[in-house]
C-alpha positions as CSV (number, residue, x, y, z in Angstrom):
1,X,39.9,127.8,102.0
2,X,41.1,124.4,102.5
3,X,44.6,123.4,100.9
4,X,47.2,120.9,100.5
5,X,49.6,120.4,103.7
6,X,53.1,119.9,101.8
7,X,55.3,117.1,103.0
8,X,58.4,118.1,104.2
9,X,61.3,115.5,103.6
10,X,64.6,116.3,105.6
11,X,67.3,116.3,103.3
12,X,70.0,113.7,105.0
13,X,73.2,112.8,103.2
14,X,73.3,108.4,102.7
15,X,76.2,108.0,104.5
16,X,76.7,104.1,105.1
17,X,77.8,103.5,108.9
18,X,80.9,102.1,109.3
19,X,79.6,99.1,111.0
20,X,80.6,96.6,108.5
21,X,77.0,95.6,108.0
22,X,77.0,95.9,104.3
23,X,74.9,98.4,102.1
24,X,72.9,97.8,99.2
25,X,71.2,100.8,97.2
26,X,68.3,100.1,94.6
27,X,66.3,102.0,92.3
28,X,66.6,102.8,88.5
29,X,69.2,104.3,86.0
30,X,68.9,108.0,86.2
31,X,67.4,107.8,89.9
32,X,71.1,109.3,91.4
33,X,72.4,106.1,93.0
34,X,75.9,107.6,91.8
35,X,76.4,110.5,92.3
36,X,74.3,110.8,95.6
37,X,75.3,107.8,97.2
38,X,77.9,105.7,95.7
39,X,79.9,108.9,95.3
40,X,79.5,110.2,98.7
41,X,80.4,106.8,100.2
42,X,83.7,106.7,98.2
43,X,84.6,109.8,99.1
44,X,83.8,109.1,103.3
45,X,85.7,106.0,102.7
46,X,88.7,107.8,101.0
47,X,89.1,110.3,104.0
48,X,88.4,107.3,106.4
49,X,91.9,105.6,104.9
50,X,90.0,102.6,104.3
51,X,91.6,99.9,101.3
52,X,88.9,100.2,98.5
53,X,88.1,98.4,95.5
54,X,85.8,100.3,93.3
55,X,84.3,98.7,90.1
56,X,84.1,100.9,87.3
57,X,81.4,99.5,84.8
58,X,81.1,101.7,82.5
59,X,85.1,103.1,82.4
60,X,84.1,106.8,83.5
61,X,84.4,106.5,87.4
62,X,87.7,106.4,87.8
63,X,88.1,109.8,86.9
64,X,85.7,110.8,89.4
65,X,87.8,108.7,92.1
66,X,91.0,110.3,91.3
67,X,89.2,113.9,92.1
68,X,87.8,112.7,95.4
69,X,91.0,111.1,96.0
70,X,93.4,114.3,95.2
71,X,90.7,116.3,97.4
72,X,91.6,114.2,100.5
73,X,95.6,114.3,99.4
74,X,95.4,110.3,98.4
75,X,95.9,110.6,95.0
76,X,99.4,108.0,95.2
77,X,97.0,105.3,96.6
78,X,95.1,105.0,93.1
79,X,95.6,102.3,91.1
80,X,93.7,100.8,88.1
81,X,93.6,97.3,86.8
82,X,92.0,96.7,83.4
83,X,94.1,99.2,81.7
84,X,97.0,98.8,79.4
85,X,99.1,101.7,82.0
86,X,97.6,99.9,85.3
87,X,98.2,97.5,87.8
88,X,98.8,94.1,86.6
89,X,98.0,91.2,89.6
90,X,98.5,87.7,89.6
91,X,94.2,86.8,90.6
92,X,96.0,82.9,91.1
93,X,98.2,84.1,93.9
94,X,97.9,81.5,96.6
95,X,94.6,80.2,95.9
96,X,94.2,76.3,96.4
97,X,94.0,73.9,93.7
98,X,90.2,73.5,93.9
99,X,89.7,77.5,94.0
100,X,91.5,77.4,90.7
101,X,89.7,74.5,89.4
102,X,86.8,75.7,90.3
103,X,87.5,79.1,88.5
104,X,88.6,77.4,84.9
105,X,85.5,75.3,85.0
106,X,83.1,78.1,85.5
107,X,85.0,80.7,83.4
108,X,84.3,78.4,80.4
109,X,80.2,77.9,81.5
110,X,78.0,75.6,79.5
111,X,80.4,76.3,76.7
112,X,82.2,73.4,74.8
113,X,82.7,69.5,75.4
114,X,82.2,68.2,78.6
115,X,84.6,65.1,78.5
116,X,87.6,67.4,77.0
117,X,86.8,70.3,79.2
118,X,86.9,67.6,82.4
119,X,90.4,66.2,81.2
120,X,91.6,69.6,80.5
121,X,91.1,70.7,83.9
122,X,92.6,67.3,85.1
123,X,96.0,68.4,82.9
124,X,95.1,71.9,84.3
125,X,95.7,70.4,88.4
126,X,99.0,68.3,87.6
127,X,100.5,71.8,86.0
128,X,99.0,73.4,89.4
129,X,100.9,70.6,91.6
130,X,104.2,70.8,90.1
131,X,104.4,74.9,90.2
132,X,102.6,74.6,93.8
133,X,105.8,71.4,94.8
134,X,108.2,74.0,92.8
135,X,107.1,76.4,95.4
136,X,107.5,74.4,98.4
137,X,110.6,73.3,97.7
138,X,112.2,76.8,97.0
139,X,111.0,77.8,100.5
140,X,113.0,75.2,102.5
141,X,115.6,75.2,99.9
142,X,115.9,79.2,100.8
143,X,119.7,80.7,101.4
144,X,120.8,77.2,100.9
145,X,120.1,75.9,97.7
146,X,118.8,77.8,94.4
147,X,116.3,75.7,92.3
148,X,115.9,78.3,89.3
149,X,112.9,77.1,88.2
150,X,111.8,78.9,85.3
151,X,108.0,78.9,86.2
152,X,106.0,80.9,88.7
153,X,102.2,79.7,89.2
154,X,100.6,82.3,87.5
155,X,98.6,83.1,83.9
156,X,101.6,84.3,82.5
157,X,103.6,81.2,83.3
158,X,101.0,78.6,82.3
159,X,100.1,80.6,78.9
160,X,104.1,80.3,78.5
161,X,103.7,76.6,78.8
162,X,100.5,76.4,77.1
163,X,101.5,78.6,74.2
164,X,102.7,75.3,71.8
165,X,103.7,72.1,72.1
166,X,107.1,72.8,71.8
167,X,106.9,75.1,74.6
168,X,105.2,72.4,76.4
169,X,108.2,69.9,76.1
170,X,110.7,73.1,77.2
171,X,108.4,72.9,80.8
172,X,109.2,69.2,80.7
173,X,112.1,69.5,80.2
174,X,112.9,72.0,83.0
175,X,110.9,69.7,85.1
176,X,113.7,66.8,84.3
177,X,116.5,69.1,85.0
178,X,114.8,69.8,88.9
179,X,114.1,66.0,89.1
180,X,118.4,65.5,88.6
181,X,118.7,67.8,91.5
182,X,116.7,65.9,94.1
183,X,118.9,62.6,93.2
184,X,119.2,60.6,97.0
185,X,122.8,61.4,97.0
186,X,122.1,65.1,96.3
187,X,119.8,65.4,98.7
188,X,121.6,63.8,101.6
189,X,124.3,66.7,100.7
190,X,121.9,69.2,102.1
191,X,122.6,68.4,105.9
192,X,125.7,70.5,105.2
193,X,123.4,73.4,104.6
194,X,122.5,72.8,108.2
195,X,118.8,71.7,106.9
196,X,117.2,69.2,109.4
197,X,116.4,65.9,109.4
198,X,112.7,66.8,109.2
199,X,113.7,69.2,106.4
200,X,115.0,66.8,104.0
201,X,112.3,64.4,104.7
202,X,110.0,67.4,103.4
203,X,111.9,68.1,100.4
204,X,112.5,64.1,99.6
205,X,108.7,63.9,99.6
206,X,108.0,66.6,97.2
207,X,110.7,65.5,95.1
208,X,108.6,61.8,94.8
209,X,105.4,64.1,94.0
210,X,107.1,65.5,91.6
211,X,108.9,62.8,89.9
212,X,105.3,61.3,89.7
213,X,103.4,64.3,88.5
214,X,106.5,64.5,86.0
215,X,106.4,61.3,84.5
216,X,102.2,61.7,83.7
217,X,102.6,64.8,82.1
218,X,105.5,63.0,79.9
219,X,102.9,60.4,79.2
220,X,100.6,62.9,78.2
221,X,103.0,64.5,76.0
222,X,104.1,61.6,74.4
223,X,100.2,60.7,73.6
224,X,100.0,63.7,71.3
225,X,99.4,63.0,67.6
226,X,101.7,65.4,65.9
227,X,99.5,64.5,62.6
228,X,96.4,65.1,64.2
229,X,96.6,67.5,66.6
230,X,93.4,68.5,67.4
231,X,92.7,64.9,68.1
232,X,93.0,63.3,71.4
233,X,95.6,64.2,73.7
234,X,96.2,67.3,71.7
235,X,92.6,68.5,71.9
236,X,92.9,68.2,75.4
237,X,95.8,70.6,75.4
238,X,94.2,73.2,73.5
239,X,91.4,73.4,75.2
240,X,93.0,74.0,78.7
241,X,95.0,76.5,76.4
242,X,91.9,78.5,75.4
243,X,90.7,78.1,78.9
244,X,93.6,79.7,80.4
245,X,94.1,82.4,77.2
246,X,91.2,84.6,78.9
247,X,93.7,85.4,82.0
248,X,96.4,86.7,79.2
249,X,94.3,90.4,78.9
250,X,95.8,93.7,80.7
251,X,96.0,93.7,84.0
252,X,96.2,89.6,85.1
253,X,99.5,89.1,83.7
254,X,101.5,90.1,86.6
255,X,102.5,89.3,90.3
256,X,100.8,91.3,92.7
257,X,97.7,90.1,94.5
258,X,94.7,92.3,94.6
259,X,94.1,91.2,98.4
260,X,97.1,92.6,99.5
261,X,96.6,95.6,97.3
262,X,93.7,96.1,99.4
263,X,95.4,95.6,102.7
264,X,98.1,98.2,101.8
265,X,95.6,101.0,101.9
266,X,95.2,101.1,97.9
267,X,92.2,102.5,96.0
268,X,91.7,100.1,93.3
269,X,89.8,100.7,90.7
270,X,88.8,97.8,88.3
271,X,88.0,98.6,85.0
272,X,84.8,96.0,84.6
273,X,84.7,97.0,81.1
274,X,87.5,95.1,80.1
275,X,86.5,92.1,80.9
276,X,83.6,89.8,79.7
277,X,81.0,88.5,82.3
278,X,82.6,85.0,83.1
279,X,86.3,87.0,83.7
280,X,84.6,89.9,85.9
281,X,82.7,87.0,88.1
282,X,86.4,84.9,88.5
283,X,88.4,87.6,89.4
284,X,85.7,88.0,92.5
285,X,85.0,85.2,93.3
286,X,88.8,84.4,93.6
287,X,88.8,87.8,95.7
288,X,86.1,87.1,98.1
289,X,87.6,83.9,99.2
290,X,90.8,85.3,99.7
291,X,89.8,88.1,102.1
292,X,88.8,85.4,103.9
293,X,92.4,85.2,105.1
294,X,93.6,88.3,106.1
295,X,97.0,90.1,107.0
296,X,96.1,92.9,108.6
297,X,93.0,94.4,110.4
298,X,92.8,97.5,108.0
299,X,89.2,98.2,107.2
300,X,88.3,97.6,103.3
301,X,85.2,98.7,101.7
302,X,84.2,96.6,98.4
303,X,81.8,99.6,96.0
304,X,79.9,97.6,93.3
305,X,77.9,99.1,91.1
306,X,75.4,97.0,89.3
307,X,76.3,94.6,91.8
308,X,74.4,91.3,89.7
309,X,77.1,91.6,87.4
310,X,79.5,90.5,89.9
311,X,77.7,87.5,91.5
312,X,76.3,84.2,90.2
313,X,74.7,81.4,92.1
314,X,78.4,79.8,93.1
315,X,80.2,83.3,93.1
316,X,78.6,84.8,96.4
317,X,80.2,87.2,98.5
318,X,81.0,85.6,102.4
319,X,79.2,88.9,103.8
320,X,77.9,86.7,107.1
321,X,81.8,86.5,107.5
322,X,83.1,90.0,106.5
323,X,82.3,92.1,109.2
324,X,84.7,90.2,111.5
325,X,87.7,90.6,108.8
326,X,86.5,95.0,108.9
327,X,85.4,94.5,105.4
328,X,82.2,95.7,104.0
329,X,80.0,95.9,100.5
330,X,78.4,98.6,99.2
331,X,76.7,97.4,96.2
332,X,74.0,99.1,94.2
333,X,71.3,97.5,91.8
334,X,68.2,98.6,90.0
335,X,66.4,96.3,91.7
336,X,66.0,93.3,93.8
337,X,65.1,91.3,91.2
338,X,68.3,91.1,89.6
339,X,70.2,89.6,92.0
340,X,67.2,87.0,92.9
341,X,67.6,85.9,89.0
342,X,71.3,85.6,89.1
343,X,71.6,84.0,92.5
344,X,67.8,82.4,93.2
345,X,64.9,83.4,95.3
346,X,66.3,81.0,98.2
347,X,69.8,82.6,98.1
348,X,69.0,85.9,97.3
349,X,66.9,86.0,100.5
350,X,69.6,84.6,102.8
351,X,72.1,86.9,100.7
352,X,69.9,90.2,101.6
353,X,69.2,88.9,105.0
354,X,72.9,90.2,106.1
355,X,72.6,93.2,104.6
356,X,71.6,95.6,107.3
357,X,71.6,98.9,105.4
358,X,68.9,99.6,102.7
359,X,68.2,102.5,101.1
360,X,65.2,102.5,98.0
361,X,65.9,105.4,95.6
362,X,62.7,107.2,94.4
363,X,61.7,106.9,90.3
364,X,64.2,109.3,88.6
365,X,61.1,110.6,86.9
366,X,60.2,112.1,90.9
367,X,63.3,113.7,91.6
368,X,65.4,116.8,90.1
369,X,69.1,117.1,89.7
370,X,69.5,118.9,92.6
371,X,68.3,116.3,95.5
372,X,67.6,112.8,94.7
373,X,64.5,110.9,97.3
374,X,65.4,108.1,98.9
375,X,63.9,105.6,102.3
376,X,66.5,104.4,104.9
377,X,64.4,102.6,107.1
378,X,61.3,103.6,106.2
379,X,62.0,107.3,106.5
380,X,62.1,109.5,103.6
381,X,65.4,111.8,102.9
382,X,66.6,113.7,100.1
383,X,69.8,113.3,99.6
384,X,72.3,116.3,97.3
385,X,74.4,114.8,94.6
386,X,78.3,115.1,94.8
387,X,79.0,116.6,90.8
388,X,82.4,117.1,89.9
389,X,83.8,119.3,87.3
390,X,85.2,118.2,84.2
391,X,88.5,120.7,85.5
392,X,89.1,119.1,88.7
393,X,88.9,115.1,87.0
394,X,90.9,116.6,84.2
395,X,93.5,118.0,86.7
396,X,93.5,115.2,88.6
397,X,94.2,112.8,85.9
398,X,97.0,114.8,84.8
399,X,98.3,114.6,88.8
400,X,97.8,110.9,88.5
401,X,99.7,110.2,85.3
402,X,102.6,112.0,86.2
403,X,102.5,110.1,89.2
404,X,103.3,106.7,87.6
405,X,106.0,105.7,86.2
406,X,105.1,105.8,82.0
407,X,102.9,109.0,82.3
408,X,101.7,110.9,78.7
409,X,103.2,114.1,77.5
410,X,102.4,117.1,79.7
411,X,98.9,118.7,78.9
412,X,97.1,115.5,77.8
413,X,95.5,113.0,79.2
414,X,94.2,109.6,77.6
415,X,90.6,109.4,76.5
416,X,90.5,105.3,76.2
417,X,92.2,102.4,75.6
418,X,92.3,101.1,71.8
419,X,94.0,98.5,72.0
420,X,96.7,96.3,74.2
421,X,99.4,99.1,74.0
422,X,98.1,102.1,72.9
423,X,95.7,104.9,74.3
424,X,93.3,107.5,72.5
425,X,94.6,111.1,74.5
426,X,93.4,114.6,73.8
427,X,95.2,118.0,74.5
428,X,93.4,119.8,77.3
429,X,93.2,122.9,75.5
430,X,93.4,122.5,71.8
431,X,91.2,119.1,72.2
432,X,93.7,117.3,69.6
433,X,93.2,114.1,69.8
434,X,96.5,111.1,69.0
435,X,97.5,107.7,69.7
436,X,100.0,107.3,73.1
437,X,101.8,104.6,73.2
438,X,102.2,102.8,76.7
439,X,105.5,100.8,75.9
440,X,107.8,98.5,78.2
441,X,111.5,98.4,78.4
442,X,111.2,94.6,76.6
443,X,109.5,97.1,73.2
444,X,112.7,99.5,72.6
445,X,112.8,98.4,68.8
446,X,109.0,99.4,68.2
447,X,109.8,102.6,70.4
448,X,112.4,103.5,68.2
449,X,110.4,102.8,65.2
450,X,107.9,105.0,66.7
451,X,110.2,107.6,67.5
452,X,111.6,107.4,63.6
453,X,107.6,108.1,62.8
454,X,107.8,111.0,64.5
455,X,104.6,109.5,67.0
């Protein structure tokens, strides 16, 4: 009697070579790309000691890294950004002028005016060149001299500036006060300091730059029509201001840079979530130039999941360049066509061209739950999802938080964020559910308040 001959398909776990010849997985929701290869991946990566940024689209993944990461005793490298109790960076840290150009004009898209939103980023570069001189001139004046400038180059130091007029004039005015520091005479002092020749010709040059980026942004503020705001000058002000406003949410308010997070040996986890589109795509694109530059030779793995959320046709990763800075993608999609709509059939193709590994997951409707199909060059495996219990990411988030430094009451652990200092967090066992507040040392009144609510 005749039959059927079976296929047999080796079952093979999709374990990316660490080759630094990027990975990109395909196939639809539901087909296992998570928890049968992104998972597995992480967790190779984790034990390998590699720095990681994961992004977590859809907020539930970081409690699946925090398990994997406890497994392989890493639990202290975790650290989320997106989150009201998280990381906090400074994405501006030491990018050029054009970079952050570049990264205001695109956040804001097709949106708005193009004549204001040109002359805001104009007012946008003479803010970057004074807190960029500012800079400068700290470093030579270092151990010799203390500026005490108020203002750093980052969001939270331009929103500052940006917040009101009057704050506006306060920068201008602190920019006057620097100016009366770098009088000739002054500066002729510093030889005493045992500064160089060559020195003070450095600092007397970014002094003039100064001086003449000063007096334009004096001009500018004395254009303003206090009657009519909105109107000339003014609308050019608030409409760098709502530029810059998007880089005042949780987590890019700070001073770290998420480059050298990654160098350190981290395992960052960004919460996509948090972000809108336009924010998400900055924040890379800043990134992928950056690692560009590197410090350190420490191999760092980039894990994006629904990876055409994170690119755009000017916001391409430099993987052609990556494997000789030890840093690979491992990116997953539903399909191809994705990307080629965000980044063009011409781009796409030379995109995909340096991506060495493939692997094409089967139609979810073809697989069970306990193996998932999938081709690596042009062989068929199965590959066994990596399920975690909801004990061991419930145990491992309670490790975590009492790990940092503002960690909820013992036996609960935070559900979501609702809200810029608050979290939603449920008892373990009695599945209570009440508001946390996550609280700084600068809120003590509303903590006592709190505390006088009995919350």
């Amino acid at each position: 009697m005749a039959g059927f001959i079976q296929e047999i398909i080796p079952q093979t776990a999709p374990i990316v070579e660490n080759d630094f010849r990027h990975a990109l997985c395909s196939g639809e929701t539901g087909c296992g790309k998570t928890t049968s290869f992104m998972l597995p991946n992480i967790s190779n990566r984790i034990k390998e000691n590699y720095g990681m940024l994961i992004i977590d689209v859809k907020g539930n993944l970081h409690s699946h890294v925090k398990a994997i990461a406890s497994n392989h005793n890493r639990l202290t490298d975790v650290k989320e950004i997106g989150v009201p109790w998280g990381e906090k960076i400074n994405i501006f840290e030491n990018i050029s002028k054009s970079l952050f150009i570049n990264t205001l004009s695109e956040i804001n898209g097709d949106k708005g005016d193009k004549f204001w939103i040109s002359t805001a980023l104009n007012l946008a570069g003479q803010i970057y060149d004074i807190l960029a001189i500012s800079k400068n001139l700290e470093a030579l004046l270092k151990n010799k001299k203390n500026l005490n400038f108020m203002y750093r180059f980052d969001a939270k130091s331009i929103n500052k500036i940006l917040s009101s007029f009057s704050s506006f004039k306060e920068f201008l005015g602190e920019c006057t006060r620097i100016l009366e520091f770098f009088e000739l005479k002054k500066v002729a002092e510093l030889t005493r300091y045992g500064m160089s020749e060559n020195d003070i010709y450095l600092v007397r040059q970014f002094a003039k730059e100064f001086n003449y980026i000063t007096e334009k942004l004096l001009y500018f503020y004395k254009d303003i029509d206090q009657d009519s705001p909105a109107s000339g000058s003014g609308g050019v002000f608030f409409t760098l201001r709502s530029l810059m406003h998007l880089f005042s949410q949780n987590g890019l308010d700070g001073e770290k840079e998420l480059k050298i997070l990654l160098e350190q040996g981290n395992i960052v986890v960004l919460h996509a979530d948090s972000y809108d589109e336009n924010l998400n795509l900055a924040v890379m694109n800043i990134l992928y130039r950056r690692l560009l530059i590197r410090n350190n030779s420490r191999p760092i793995a980039l894990f994006i999941d629904e990876f055409q959320r994170s690119v755009s046709e000017k916001n391409i990763p430099y993987i052609d360049l990556f494997r000789e800075m030890k840093i690979e993608l491992i990116a997953a999609v539903q399909n191809v066509q994705q990307l080629e709509n965000k980044l063009g059939e011409k781009k796409c193709h030379e995109f995909l061209g340096n991506i060495l590994h493939n692997y094409e997951y089967a139609n979810h409707r073809e697989n069970s739950l306990d193996t998932f199909e999938y081709v690596y060059k042009n062989k068929k495996s199965m590959a066994e999802p990596m399920f975690i219990k909801d004990e061991e990411k419930i145990l491992a988030q309670m490790r975590w938080q009492n790990l940092s430094n503002n960690p909820p009451p013992i036996g609960w652990i935070y559900f979501r964020p609702d809200g810029y200092k608050r979290a939603i967090i449920t008892h373990i066992n009695t599945k209570e559910m009440k508001y946390y507040y996550i609280l700084e040392e600068k809120d003590t009144l509303l903590k006592n308040e709190l505390a006088a609510m009995g919350k």
